[in-house]
C-alpha positions as CSV (number, residue, x, y, z in Angstrom):
1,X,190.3,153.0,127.4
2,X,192.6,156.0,126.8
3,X,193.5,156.1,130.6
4,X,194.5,151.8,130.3
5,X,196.4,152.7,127.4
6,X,198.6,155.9,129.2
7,X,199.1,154.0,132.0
8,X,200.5,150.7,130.2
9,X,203.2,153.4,128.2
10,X,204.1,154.6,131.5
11,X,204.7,151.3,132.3
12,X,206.7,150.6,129.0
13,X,209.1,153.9,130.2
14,X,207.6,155.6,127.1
15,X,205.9,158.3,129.1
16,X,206.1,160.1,132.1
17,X,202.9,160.8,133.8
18,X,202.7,163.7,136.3
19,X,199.4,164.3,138.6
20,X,198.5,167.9,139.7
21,X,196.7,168.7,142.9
22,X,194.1,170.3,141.5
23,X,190.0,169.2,141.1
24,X,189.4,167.6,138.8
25,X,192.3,165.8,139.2
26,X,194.6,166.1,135.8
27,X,197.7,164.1,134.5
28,X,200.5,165.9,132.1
29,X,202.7,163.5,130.0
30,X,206.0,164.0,128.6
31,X,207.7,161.5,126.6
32,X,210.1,158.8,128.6
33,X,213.7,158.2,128.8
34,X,212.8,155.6,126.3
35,X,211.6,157.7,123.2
36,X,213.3,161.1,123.5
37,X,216.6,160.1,121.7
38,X,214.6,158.6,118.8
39,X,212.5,161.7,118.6
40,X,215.5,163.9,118.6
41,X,216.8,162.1,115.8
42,X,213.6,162.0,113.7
43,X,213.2,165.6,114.4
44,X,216.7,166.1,113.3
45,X,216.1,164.4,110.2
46,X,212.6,165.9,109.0
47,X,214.1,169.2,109.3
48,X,216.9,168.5,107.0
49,X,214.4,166.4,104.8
50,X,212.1,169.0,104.6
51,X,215.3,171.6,104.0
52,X,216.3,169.2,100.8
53,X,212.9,168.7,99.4
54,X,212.2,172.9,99.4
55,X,215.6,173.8,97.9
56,X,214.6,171.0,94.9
57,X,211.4,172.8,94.2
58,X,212.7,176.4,94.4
């Protein structure tokens, strides 16, 4: 189930799957060309969120 699901996000371009040569075989994902800006930005903003919201209770 979790293997169908990888696969249709690497499909989607919202990960990037990479196999090693190792036994047993194992996959690595990254996020895709297709998420990374958005995460960038929501990173951006929880850190200035989360700056705001501790200098308001300090």
């Amino acid at each position: 189930m979790l293997t169908l699901q990888l696969r249709e996000l690497e499909e989607d371009g919202l990960l990037t799957g990479t196999v090693s040569a190792e036994m047993p075989p194992r996959v690595e994902y990254e996020l895709g060309h297709a998420l990374k800006p958005m995460m960038v930005d929501l990173r951006a903003w929880g850190e200035r969120h989360t700056r705001s919201t501790t200098q308001r209770r300090v």
